[in-house]
C-alpha positions in Angstrom: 0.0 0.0 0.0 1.2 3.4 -1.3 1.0 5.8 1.9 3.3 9.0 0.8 5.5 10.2 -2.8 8.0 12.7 -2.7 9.8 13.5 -6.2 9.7 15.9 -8.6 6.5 17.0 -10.1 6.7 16.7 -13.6 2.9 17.2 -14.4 0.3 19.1 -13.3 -3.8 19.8 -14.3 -6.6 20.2 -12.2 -7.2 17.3 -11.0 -4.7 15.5 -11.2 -0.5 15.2 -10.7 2.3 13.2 -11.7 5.3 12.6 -9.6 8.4 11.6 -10.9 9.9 8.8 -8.4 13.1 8.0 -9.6 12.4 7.5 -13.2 8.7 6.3 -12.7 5.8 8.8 -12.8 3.0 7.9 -10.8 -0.6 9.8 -11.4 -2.0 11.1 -8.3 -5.8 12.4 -8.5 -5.9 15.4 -6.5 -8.7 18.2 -5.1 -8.6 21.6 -6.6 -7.3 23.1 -3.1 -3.7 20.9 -3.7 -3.6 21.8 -6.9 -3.5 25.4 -6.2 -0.9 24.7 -3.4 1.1 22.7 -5.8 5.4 24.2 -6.5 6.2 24.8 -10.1 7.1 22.2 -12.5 10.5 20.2 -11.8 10.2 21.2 -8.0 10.2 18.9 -5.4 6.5 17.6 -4.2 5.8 15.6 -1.1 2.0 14.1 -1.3 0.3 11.8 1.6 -1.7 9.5 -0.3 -4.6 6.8 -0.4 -4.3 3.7 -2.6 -7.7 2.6 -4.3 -7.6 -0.6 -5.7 -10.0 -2.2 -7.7 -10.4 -5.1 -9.7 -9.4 -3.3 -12.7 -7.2 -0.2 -11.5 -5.1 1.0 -9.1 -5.7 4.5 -8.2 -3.8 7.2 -6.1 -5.3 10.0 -4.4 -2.9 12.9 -3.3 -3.3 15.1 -0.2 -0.7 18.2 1.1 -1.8 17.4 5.0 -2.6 14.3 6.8 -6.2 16.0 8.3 -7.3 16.2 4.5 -6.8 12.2 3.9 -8.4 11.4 6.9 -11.6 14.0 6.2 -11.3 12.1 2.9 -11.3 8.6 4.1 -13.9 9.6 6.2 -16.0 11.0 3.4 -15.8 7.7 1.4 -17.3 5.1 4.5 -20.2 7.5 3.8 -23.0 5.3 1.9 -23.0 6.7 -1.8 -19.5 8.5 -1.9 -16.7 6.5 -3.4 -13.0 8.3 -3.6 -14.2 10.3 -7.2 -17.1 11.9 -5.2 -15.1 12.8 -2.5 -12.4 13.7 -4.0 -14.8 16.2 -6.0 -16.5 17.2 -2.4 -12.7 18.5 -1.3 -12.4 20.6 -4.5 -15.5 22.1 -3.1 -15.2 23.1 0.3 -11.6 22.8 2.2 -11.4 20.3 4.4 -11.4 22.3 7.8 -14.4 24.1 6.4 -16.5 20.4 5.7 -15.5 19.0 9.0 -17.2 22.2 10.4 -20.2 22.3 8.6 -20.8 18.8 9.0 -20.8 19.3 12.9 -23.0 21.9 12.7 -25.4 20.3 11.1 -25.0 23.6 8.6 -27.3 21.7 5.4 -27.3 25.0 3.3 -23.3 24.9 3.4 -23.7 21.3 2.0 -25.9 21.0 -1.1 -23.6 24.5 -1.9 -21.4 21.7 -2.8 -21.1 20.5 -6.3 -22.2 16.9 -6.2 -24.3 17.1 -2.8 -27.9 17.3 -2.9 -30.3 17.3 0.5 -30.2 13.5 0.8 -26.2 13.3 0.9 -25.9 15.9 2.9 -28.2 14.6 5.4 -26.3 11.6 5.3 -23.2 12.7 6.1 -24.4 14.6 8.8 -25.7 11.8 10.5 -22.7 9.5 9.5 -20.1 12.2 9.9 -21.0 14.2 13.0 -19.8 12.3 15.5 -16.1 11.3 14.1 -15.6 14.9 12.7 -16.5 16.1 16.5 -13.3 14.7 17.6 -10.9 15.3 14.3 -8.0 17.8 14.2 -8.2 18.6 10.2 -6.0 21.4 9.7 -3.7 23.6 10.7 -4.9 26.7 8.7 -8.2 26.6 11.0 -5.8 26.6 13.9 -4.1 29.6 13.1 -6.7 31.4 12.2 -8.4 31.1 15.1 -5.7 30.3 18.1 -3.3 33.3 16.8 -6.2 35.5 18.2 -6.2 37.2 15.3 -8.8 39.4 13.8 -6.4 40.9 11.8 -6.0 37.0 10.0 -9.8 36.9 9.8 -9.9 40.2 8.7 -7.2 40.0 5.6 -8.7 36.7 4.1 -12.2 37.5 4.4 -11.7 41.1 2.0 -9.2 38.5 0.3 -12.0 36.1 -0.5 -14.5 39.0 -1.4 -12.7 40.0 -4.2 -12.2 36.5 -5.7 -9.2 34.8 -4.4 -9.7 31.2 -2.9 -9.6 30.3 0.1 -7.4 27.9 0.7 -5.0 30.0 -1.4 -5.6 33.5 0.4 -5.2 31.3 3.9 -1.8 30.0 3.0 -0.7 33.6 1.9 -1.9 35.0 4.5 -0.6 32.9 7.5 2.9 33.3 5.6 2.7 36.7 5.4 2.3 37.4 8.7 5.6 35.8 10.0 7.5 38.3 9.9 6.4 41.5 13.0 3.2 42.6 13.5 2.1 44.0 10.1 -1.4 46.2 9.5 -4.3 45.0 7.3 -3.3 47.2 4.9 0.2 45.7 4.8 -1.2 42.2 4.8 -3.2 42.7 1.7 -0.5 44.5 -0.6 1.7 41.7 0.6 -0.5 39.0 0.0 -1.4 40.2 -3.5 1.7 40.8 -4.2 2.6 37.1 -3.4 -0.6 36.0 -5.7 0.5 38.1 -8.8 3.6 36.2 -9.1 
């Protein structure tokens, strides 16, 4: 069983990745939020991942943190969701962000998701609740909350109001912010200056 790859990424689409492993490229389905995450061409990728096999393929599923496998493990005990619909629920809504609305019972912030109509979504409520009650999924929710920071909350919600992704605006965000004690203001010129690269 394939758990992790780390080589050099020598191709990249949404959707889907292929490492090269010492001469051997293995194709990695990915969500949309690892994509966007993903290093340039010929740079070095690390990728936890989840080996499907069936009786006529063997299929690898890529994830940047260990909380997003497990979210999507978890997703695919779920009656009706094998690792395609899951994988397509995570290129939906971050990880972090599913967990929560799963334990909150928040059905709206389900069928948002492409894929999920009322009856899935009430299913993964009541199949999810409890286990995601108990998961640590990510470390972006962590340091957006723990840091005590409005400022963090602040940046990445104009951030996401004029377009950016999450995920993306998160990352930049929590990176940006190493360095002092930096205003909104400075935050957001950094940030996008970052994103136009």
């Amino acid at each position: 069983m394939i758990a992790q790859i780390s080589g050099i990424l020598a191709h990249k689409v949404a959707g889907e990745v292929v490492v090269d492993v010492g001469g051997i490229g293995y194709q990695v389905f990915i969500p949309l939020n690892v994509f966007y995450k993903l290093p340039e061409l010929g740079a070095s990728v690390s990728l936890h991942i989840y080996t499907h096999l069936r009786e006529d393929a063997l299929q690898l599923f890529g994830f940047h943190e260990q909380g997003e496998k497990q979210v999507f493990l978890q997703l695919t005990n779920v009656t009706g969701i094998g690792p395609k619909l899951a994988l397509n629920i995570l290129s939906g809504i971050p990880a972090d962000d599913l967990a929560r609305a799963v334990k909150d019972g928040d059905h709206l912030r389900l069928v948002a998701i492409p894929g999920v109509g009322k009856k899935l979504a009430e299913r993964m409520i009541v199949e999810l609740r409890d286990k995601f009650a108990t998961m640590q999924v990510s470390p972006t929710e962590t340091f957006i909350h723990d840091r005590g920071s409005q400022l963090a909350q602040d940046a990445v919600s104009a951030l996401v109001n004029l377009g950016y992704r999450r995920n993306e605006v998160e990352k930049n965000v929590r990176d940006s912010m190493q360095s002092g004690k930096p205003t909104l203001e400075e935050v957001i010129k950094e940030v996008l200056r970052r994103m136009s690269r």
